[in-house]
N, C-alpha and C positions, 0 to 999 in steps of 0.2 A: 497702835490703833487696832482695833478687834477688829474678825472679818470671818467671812463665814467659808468654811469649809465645804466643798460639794464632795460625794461619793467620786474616786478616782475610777476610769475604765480599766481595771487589772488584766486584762487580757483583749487580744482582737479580737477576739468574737465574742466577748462579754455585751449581754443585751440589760441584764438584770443581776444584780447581787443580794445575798440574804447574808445580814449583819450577824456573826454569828456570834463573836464577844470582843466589847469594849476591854483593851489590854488597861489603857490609862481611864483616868475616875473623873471627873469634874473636882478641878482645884490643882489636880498636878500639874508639874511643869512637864514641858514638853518641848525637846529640841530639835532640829534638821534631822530627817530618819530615823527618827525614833519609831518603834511600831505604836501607833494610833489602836486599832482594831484587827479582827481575823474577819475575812470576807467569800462565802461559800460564794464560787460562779460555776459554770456552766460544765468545768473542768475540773476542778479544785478549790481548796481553802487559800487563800492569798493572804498573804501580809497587804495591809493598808497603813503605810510609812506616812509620815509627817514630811511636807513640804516646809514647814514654815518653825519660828521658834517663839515660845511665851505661854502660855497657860491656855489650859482647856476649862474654859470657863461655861462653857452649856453645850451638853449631850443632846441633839434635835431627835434623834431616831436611838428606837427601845432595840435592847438582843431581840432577834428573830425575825426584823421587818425586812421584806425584802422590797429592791429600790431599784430606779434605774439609774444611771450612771450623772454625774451633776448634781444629782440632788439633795440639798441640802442637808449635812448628818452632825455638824459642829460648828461650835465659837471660838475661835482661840482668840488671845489679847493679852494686856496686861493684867497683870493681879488685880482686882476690887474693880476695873473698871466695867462702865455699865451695859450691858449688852439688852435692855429692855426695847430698845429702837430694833438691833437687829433681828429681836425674836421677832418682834411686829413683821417685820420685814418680812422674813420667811412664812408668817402664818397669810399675809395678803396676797402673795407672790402664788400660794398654792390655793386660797380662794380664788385668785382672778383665772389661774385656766380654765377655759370651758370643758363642763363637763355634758359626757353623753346622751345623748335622749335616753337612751334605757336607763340610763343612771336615774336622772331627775322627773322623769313623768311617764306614765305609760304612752306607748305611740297613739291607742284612742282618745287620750283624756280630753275633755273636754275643754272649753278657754276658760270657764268662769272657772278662779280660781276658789269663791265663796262656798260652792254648793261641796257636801257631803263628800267625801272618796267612797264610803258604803253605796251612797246613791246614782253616785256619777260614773265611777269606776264599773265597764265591765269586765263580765267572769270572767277572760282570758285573762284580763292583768292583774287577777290577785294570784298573790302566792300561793305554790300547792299546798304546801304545810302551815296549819296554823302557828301565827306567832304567841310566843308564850304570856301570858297574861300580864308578868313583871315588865316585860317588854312595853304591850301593848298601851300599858297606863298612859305616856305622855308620850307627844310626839316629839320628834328632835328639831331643834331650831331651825329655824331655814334664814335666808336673808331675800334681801328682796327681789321678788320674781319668782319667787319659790324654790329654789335649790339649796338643796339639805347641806350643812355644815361639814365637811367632808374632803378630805387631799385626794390628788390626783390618784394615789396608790390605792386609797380604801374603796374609790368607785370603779375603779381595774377591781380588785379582787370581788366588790360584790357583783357584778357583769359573771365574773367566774365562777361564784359559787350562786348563781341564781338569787340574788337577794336582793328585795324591795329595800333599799336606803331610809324610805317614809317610812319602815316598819320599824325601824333600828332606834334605840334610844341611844343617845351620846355620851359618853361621859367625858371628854374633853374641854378644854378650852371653851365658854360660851355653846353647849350642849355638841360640840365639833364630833361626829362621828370618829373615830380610833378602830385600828386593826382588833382589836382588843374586844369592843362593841361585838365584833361579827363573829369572832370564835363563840362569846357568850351569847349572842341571837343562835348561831347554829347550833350550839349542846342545850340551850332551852328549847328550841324548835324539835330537836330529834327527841326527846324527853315526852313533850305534849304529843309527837306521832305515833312513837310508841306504844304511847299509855292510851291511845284511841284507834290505831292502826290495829289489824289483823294479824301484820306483819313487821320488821323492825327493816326502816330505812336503808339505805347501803351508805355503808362507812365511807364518806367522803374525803380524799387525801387530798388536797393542791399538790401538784406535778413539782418534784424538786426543776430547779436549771437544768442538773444533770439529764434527768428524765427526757427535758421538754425538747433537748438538744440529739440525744439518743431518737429521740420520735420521729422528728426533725432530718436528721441525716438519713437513719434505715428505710424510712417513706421515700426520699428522694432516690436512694441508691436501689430501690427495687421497681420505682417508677422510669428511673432514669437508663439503669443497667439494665441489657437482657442477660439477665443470669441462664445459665445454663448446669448440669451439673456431672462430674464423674466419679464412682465410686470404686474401688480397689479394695480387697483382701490382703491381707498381709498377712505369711508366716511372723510373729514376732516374736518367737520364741532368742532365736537370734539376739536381737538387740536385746531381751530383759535378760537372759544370760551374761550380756556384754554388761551392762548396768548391778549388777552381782559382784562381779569382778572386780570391775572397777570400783565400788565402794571396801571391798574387802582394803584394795588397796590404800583408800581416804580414810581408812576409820582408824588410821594412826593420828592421823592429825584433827581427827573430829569433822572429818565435810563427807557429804552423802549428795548424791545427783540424782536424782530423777527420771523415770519412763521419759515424763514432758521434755525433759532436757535435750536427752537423748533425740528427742523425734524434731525437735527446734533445731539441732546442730543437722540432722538429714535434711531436710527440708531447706536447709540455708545451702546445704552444698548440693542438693537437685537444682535448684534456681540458677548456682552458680554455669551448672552444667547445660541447664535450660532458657538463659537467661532471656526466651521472649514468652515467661510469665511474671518474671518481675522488671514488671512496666504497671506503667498508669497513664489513662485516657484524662488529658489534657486540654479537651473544648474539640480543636482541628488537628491537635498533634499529640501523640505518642511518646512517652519518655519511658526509656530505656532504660535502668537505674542503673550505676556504674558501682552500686554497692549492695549488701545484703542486710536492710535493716528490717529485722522482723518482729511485728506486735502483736503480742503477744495476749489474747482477755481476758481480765481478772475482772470477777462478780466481786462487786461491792455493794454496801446496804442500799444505796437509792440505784442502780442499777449496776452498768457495764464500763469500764475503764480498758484503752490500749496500751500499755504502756511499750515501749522500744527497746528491743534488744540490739546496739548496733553493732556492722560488722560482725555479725553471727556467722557467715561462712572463716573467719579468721583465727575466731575466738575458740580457746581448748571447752570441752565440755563442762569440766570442773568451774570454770570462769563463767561461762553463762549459767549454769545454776547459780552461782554467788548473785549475779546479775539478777534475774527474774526472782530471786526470794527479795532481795532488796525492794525491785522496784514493786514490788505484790504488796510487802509490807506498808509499803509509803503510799500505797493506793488505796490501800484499806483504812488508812489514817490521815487519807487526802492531804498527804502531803506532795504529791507528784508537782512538776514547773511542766507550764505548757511546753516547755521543749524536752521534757518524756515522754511526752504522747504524741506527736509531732513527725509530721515525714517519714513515717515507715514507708516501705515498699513491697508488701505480703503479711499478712493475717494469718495465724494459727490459736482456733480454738477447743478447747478440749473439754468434755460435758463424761470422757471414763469415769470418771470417780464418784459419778452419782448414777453409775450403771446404763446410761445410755446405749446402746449398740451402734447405732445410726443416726446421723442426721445431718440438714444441710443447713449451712450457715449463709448473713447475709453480707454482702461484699463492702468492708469500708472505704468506704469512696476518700480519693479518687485512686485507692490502688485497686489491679487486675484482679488477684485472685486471692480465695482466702481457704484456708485447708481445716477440716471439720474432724477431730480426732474423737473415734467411740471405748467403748473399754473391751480389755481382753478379755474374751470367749475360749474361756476349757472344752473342745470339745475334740470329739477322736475326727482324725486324717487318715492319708493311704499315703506310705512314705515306702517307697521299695515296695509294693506291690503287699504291704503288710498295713493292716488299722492299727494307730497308736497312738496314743494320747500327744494333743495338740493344742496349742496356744494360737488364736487369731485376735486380727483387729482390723475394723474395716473404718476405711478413710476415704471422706466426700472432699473432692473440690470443687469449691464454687467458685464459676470463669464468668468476667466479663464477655463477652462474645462483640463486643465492637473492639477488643484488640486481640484477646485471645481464642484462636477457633482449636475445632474440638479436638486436630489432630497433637497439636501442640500442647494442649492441656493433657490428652492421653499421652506423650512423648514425657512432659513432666512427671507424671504419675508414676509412669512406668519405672522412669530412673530412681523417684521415689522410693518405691519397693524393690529395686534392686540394689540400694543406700540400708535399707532398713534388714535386710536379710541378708545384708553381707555387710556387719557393721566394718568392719577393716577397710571396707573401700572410701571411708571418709579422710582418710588419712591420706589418699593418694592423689 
């Protein structure tokens, strides 16, 4: 017997998913764990496995729609049999939730629904941008009571992108508004602004999950934390000598390590030596972390990913480079598992490479501290009472101050750059 399939919650903190490709067609068979779709959330691209076994007999949601979790995305059943009942099903199921006032009427409108929207409607509740004339032709179907033809998703996203639904013409099912309709209401509307405007619109994006989650966490963690911050010099000449060396020695076998490497293995063995910054503020209590796993931030196209270095105080240098080029890769091509992003216990980000000198970074909650690395600075020093060409690099930590106070975050520091200028001492 056919049944309908709902969007699965891929991850705990998945609020929303955007379908990103149907792997199987309408008509193929499909067995227990088979992958169904690829599903962008908040984290990553996820597999959307098949619970069930027999044919994908109706696709309900197009690539790119994004959904929240339950709702309905497929038919599976037997071969030829008839799924016209459960489409019904799913199209009533999403007319009967109520939708929002802003969605269906303007807050002033009036009761009689007979009289004109030109005559009745005041100025506040038209739209700021004319809609396009193609548009404007015929209105979209409503049912009765007056609310426009529309699923719960397309009146979430017109709320979001500021759009009258009455202005929208349908092209769906009985004139049903479609995700589809509002992308083409928006690039008509910015088209007629344009071509009457002074000036050209601003390019309107919808916030990926990734984004909205990112937004989300760094608003809380700088509302919630009192960040505080300390910044340090460093001779590095040191360590990028030590980093020289050491590849001379890998380039027999083809592997090369990195500044970042280098400063992720210091920084795991400061913690080790300082271990009341890697902790994390817990609601009423204080965890102490009995281990050194450090996340590491890697820029990716919709924003910023952590991925986990763990047991970085353990691990040889050579071994966490293999580590962070790995997990860099797989974050750029969102393939990371929530359990590579997951329970670190210290942040390290690094902005060198795009000439930064300075800055300060914000704390990923709920760990303590997070360390801000700029790029090296040529410039001349007094070494022995003589000026001579000199390599710096100056590193911000950003402290929770409800578990770590300042002298502690400077105790950290300090080991810090006595780690980084005497690279030999990681070894001991």
């Amino acid at each position: 017997m056919a049944k309908i399939i709902g969007l699965p919650k891929l991850s705990p903190t998945m609020e929303e998913g955007t379908l990103v490709a149907w792997i199987k067609k309408e008509g193929e068979k499909v067995e227990v764990d088979d992958l169904l779709a690829e599903v962008e959330t908040d984290k990553a691209t996820m597999e959307f496995r098949s619970f069930d076994r027999g044919v994908l007999l109706k696709i309900l949601v197009a690539e790119g729609e994004t959904l929240e979790p339950d709702v309905p995305v497929a038919i599976i059943g037997k071969a030829g049999e008839d799924v016209s009942g459960l489409i019904a099903e799913v199209e009533a199921g999403a007319a009967s939730k109520p939708a929002p006032e802003s969605a269906s009427a303007p807050v002033s409108a009036p009761e009689s629904e007979s009289a004109p929207e030109s005559e009745s409607a005041p100025e506040s509740a038209q739209v700021s941008a004319p809609a396009p004339a193609s548009v404007r032709e015929s209105a979209p179907t409503t049912e009765p009571g007056g609310r426009v033809l529309s699923s719960p998703l397309v009146r979430r996203l017109a709320r979001e992108r500021s759009i009258d639904l009455r202005t929208v013409q349908g092209s769906g099912p009985r004139g049903r508004i479609i995700k589809r309709d509002l992308d083409s209401y928006e690039e008509g509307a910015a088209i007629s602004f344009s071509s009457s405007a002074e000036r050209l619109p601003p390019r309107v994006v919808k916030a990926s999950s990734m984004r909205r989650t990112i937004a989300r966490r760094l608003t809380e963690s700088m509302q919630t934390a009192p960040h505080y911050y300390l910044s340090i010099d460093v001779d590095i000449a040191p360590l990028s000598d030590a980093r020289k060396g050491m590849n001379a020695e890998l380039e027999a076998v083809g592997k090369r390590v990195s500044l970042n490497d280098l400063i992720i293995k210091a920084a795991a063995v400061a913690l080790r030596r300082v271990p009341e910054v890697n902790a994390s503020w817990m609601g009423k209590e204080i965890h102490y972390h009995q281990v050194v796993d450090i996340s590491v931030a890697v820029a990716v196209e919709d924003g910023l990913m952590t991925p986990v270095v763990r047991d970085a105080d353990r691990k040889g240098i050579a071994q966490i480079s293999e580590e962070v080029r790995d997990l860099a890769e797989r974050a750029r091509d969102k393939k990371l598992q929530p359990e590579d992003m997951s329970n670190g216990t210290f942040s390290i980000s690094n902005l060198g490479m795009f000439g930064i000198e300075a800055f300060t970074a914000v704390i990923n909650p709920p760990e303590g501290a997070i360390l801000a690395v700029g790029t090296i600075r040529h410039e001349p020093v007094v070494a022995d009472g003589a000026v001579v060409p000199g390599r710096r690099m100056r590193f911000t930590l950003s402290c929770d101050h409800r578990l770590i106070d300042g002298a502690t975050g400077a105790k950290f520091m300090a080991e810090f750059k006595r780690i980084a200028e005497s690279p030999l001492s990681m070894l001991l």
